[in-house]
PAVEXFI-561408 format. One record per residue: residue number from 1; residue in one letter; x, y, z of N, C-alpha, C in turn. Coordinates in Angstrom, 3 decimals, always signed. Layout:
N
 pos code       nx       ny       nz      cax      cay      caz       cx       cy       cz
 NUM    A        X        Y        Z        X        Y        Z        X        Y        Z
...
This chain:
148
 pos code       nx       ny       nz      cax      cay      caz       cx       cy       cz
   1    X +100.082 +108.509  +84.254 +101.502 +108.249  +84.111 +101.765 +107.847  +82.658
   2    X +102.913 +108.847  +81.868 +103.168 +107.954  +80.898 +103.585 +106.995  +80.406
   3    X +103.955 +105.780  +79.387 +104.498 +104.955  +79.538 +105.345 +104.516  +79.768
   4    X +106.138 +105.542  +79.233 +108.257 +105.626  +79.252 +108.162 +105.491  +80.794
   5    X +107.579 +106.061  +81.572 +107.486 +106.571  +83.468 +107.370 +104.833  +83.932
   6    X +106.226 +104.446  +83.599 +105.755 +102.875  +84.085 +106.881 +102.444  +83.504
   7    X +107.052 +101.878  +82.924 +108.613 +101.113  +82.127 +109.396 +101.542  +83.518
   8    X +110.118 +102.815  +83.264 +111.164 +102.567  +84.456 +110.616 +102.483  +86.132
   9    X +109.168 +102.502  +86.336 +109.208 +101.887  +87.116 +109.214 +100.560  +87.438
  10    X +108.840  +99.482  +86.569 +108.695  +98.483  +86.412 +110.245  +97.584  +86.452
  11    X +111.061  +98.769  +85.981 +112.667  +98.332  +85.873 +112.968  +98.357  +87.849
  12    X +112.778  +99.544  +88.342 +113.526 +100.076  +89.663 +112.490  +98.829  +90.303
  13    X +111.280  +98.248  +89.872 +111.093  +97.205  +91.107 +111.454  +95.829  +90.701
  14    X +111.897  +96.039  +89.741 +112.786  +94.334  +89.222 +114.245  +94.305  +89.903
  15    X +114.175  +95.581  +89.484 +116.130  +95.920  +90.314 +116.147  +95.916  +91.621
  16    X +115.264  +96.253  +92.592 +115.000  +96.311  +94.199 +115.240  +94.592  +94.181
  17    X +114.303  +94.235  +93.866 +114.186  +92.576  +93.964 +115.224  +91.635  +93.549
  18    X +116.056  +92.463  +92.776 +117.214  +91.556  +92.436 +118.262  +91.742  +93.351
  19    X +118.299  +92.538  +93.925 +119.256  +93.123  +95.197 +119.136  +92.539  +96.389
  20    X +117.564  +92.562  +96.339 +117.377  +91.771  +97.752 +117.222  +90.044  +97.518
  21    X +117.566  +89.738  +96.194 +117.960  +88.300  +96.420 +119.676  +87.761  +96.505
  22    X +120.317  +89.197  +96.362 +121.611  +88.684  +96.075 +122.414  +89.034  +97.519
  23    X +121.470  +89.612  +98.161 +122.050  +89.751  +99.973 +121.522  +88.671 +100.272
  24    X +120.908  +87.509 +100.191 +120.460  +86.273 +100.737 +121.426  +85.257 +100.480
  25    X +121.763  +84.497 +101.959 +122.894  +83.545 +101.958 +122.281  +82.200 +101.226
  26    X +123.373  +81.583 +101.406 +122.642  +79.680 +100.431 +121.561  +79.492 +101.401
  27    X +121.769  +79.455 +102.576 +120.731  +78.702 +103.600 +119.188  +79.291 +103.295
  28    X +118.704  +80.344 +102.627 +117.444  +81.081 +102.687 +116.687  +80.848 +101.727
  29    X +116.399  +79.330 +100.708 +116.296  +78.887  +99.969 +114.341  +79.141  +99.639
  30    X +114.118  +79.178 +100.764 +112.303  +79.324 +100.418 +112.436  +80.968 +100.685
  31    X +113.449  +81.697 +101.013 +113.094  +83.394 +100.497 +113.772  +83.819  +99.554
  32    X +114.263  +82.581  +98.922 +115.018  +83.348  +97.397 +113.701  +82.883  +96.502
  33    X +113.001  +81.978  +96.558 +112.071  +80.824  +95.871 +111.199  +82.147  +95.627
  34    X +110.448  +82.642  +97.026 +109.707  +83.670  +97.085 +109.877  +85.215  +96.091
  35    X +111.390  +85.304  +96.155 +111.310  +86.838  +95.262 +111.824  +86.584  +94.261
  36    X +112.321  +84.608  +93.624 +112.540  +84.704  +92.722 +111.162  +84.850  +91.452
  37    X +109.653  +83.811  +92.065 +108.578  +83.872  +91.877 +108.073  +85.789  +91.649
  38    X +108.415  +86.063  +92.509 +108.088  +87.788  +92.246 +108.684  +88.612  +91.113
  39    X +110.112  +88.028  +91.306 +111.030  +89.180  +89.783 +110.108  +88.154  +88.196
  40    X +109.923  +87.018  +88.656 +109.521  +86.223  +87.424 +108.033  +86.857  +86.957
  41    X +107.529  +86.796  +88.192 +106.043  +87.951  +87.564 +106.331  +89.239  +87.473
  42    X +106.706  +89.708  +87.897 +107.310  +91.448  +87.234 +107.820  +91.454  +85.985
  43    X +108.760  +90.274  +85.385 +109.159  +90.535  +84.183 +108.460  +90.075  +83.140
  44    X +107.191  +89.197  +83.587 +106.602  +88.136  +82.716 +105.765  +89.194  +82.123
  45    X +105.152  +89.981  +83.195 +104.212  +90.945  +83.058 +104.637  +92.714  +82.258
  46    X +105.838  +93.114  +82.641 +106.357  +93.674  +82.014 +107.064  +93.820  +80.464
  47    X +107.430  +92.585  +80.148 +107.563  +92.309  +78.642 +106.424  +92.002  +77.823
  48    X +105.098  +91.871  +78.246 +103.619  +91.605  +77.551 +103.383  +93.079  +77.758
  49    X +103.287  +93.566  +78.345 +103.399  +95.243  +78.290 +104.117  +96.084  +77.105
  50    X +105.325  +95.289  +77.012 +106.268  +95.618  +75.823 +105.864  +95.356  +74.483
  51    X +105.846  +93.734  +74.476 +105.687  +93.747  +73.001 +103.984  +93.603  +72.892
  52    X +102.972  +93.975  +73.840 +102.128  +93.667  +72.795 +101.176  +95.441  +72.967
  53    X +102.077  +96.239  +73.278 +101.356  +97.738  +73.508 +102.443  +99.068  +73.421
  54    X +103.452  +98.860  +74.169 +104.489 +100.170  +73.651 +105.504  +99.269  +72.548
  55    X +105.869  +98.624  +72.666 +106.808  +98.016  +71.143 +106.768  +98.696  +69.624
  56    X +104.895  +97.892  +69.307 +103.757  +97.995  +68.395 +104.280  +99.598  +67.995
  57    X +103.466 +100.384  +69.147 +103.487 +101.746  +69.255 +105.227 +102.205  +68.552
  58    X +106.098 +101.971  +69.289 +107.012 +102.573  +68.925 +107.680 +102.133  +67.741
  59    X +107.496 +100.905  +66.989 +107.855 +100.215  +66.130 +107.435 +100.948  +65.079
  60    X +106.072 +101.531  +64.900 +105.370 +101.639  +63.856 +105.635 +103.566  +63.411
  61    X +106.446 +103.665  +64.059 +106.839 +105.207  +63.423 +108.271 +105.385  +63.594
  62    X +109.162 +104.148  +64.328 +110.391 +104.415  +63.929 +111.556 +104.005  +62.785
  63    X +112.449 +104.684  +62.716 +113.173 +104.449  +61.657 +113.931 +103.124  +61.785
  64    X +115.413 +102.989  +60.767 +115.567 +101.823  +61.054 +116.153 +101.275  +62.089
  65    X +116.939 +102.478  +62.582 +117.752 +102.044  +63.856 +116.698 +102.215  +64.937
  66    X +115.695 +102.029  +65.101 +114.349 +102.143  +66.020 +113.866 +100.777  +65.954
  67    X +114.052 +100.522  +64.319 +113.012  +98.725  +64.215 +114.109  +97.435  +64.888
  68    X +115.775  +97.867  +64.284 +116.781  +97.038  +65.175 +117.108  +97.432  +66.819
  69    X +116.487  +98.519  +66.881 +116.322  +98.495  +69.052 +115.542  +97.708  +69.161
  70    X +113.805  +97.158  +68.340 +113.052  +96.761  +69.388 +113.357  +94.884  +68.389
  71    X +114.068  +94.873  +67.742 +114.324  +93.834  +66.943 +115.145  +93.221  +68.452
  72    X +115.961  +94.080  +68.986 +117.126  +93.227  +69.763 +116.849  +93.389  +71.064
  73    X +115.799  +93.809  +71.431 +115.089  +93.855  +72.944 +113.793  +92.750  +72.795
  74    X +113.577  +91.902  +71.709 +112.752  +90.779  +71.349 +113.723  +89.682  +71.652
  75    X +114.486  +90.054  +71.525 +115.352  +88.959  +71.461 +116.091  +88.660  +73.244
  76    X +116.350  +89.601  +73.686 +116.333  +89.873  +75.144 +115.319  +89.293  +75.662
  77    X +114.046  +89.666  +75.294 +112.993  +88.899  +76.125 +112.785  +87.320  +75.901
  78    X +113.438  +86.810  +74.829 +113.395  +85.263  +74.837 +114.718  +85.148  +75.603
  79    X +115.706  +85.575  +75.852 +116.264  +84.738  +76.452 +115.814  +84.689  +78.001
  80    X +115.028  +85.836  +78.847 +114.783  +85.963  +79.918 +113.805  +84.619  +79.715
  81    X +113.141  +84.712  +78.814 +111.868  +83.860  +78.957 +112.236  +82.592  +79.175
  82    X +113.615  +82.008  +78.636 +114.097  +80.833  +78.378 +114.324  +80.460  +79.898
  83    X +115.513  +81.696  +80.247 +115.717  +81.346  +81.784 +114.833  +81.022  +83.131
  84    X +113.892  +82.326  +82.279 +112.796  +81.687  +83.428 +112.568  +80.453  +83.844
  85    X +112.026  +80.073  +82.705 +111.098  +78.378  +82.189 +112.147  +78.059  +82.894
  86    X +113.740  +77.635  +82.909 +114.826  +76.625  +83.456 +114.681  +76.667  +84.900
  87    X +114.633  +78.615  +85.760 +114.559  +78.450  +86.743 +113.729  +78.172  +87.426
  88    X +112.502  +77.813  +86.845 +111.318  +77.491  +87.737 +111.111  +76.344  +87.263
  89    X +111.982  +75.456  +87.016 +112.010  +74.184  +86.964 +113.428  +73.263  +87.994
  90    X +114.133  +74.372  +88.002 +115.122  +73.768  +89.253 +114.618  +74.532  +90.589
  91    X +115.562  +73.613  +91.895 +115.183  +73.993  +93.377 +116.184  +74.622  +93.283
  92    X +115.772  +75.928  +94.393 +116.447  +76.809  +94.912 +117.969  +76.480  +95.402
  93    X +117.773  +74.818  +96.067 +119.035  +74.516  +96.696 +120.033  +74.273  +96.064
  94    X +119.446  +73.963  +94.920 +120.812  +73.646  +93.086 +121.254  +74.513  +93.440
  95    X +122.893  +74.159  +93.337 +124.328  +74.725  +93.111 +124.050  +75.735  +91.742
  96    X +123.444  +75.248  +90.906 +123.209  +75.703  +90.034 +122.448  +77.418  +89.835
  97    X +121.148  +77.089  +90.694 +120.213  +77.944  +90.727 +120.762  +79.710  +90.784
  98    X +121.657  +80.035  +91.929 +122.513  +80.609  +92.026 +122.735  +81.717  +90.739
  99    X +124.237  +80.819  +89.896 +124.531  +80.982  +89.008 +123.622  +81.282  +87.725
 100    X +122.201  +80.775  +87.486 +121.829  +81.229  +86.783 +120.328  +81.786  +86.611
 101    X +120.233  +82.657  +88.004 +119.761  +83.824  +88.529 +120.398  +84.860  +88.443
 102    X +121.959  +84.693  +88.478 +123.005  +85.861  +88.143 +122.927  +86.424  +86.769
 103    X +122.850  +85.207  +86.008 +122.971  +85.261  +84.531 +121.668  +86.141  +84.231
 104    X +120.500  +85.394  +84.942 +118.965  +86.748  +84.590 +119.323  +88.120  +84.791
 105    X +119.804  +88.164  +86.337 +120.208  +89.631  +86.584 +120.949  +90.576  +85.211
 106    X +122.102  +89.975  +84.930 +122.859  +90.238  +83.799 +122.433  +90.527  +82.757
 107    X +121.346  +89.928  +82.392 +120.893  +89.460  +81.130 +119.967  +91.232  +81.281
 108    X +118.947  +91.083  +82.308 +117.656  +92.167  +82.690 +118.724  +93.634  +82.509
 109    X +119.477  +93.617  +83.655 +120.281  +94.352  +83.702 +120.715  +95.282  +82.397
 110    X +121.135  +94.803  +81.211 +121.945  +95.188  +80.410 +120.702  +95.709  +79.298
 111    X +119.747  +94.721  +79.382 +118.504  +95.097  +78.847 +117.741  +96.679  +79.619
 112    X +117.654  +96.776  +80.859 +117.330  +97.552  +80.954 +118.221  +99.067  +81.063
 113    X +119.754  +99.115  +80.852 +120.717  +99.844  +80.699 +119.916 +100.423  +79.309
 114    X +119.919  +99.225  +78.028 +120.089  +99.431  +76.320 +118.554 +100.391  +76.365
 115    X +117.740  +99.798  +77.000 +116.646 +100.704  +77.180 +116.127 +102.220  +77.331
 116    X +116.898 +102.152  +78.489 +116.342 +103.547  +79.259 +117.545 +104.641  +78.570
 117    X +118.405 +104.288  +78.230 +119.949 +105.114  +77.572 +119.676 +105.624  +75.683
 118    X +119.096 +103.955  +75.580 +119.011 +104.368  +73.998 +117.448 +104.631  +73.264
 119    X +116.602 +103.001  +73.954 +115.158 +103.204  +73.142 +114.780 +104.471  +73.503
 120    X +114.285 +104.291  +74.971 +113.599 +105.010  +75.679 +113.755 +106.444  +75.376
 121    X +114.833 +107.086  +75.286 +114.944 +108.263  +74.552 +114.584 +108.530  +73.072
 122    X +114.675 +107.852  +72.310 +114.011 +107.705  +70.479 +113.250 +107.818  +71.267
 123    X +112.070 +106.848  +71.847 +110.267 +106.834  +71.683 +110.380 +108.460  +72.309
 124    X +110.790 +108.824  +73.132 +110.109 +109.842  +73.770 +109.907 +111.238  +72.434
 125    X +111.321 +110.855  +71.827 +111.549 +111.628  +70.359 +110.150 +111.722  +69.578
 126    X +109.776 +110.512  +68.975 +109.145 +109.780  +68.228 +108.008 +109.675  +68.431
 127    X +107.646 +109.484  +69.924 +105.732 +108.843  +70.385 +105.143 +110.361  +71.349
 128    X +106.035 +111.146  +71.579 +106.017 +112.519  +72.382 +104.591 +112.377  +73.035
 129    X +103.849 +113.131  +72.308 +102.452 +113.306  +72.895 +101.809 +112.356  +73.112
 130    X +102.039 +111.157  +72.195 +100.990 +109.693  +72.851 +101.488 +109.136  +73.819
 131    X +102.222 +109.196  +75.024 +103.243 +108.726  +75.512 +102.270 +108.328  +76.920
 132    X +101.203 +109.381  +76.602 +100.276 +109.310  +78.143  +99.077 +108.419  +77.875
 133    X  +98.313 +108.254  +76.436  +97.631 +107.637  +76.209  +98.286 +106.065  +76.128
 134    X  +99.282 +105.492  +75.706  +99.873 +104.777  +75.669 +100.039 +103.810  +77.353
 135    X +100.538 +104.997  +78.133 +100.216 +104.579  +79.551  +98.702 +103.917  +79.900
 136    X  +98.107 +104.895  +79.653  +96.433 +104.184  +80.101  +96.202 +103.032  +79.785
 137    X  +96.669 +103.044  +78.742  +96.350 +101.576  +77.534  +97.184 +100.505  +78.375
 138    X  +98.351 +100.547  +78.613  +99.184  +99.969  +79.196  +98.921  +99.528  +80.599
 139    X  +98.033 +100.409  +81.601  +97.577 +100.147  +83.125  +96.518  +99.702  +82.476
 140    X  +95.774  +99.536  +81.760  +94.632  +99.180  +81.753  +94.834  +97.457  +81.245
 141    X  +95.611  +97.283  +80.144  +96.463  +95.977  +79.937  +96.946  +95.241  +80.817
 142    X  +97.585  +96.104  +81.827  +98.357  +94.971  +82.874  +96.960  +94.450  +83.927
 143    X  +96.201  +95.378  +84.116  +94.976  +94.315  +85.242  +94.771  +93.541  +84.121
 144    X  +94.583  +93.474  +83.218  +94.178  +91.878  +82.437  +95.511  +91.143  +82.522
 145    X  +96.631  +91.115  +82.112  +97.440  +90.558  +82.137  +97.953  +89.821  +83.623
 146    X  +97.609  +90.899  +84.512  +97.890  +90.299  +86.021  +96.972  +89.289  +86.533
 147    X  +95.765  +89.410  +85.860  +94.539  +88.443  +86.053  +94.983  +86.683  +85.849
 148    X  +95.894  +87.013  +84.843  +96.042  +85.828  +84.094  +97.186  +84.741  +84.758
């Protein structure tokens, strides 16, 4: 599989999971806990995928409007990262929690729109033929990364 392929799959099972936390009423507080723990490892694991193996890759042969895509999808990933850290420091039952699980959605969401519409098409431009080696590198990265 190439990499651009893993990427959007990695998106369609963040997006499944965000769906199925937003059909869950207030009362279901240890099965939001559960897939909120799950979207948090899908994305934790998916952005170390990013910047430390296709980013690199695509960074290093694109132009400038290529270095400000992955300049502002770095920046996307700190704020997910931020939210994370907050939400796995409040309970599910916070009034709060809610609201800024929405804000992740939003946040992932728009990130993965800017992605698949704008990067994702440059690299395919740009990384063409390494696109499969890149993958390997990338499945072979995430069992270490999932280890961890």
């Amino acid at each position: 599989m190439n990499a651009i392929q893993m990427l959007r799959e990695d998106h369609r099972r963040v997006q499944d999971l965000f769906r199925e936390f937003e059909m869950l009423s207030a009362g279901h507080s240890k099965k939001k806990k559960t897939i909120s723990e799950r979207v948090f490892s899908e994305l934790e694991v998916h952005t170390t995928l990013e910047e430390e193996v296709f980013y690199p890759a695509f960074k290093e042969e694109a132009d400038a409007d290529g270095q400000l895509l992955i300049d502002g999808s770095l920046e996307d990933h700190q704020s997910v990262s931020a939210l994370i850290e907050e939400l796995r420091a409040m309970d599910t039952n916070n009034d709060e929690y809610d609201a800024r699980f929405e804000e992740l959605i939003e946040i992932v969401e728009t990130h993965i729109e800017e992605e698949e519409d704008i990067l994702f098409p440059d690299a395919e431009d740009i990384l063409g033929g390494s696109l499969e080696r890149l993958g390997r590198e990338m499945e072979e990265h995430r069992e270490v990364v999932s280890l961890h």
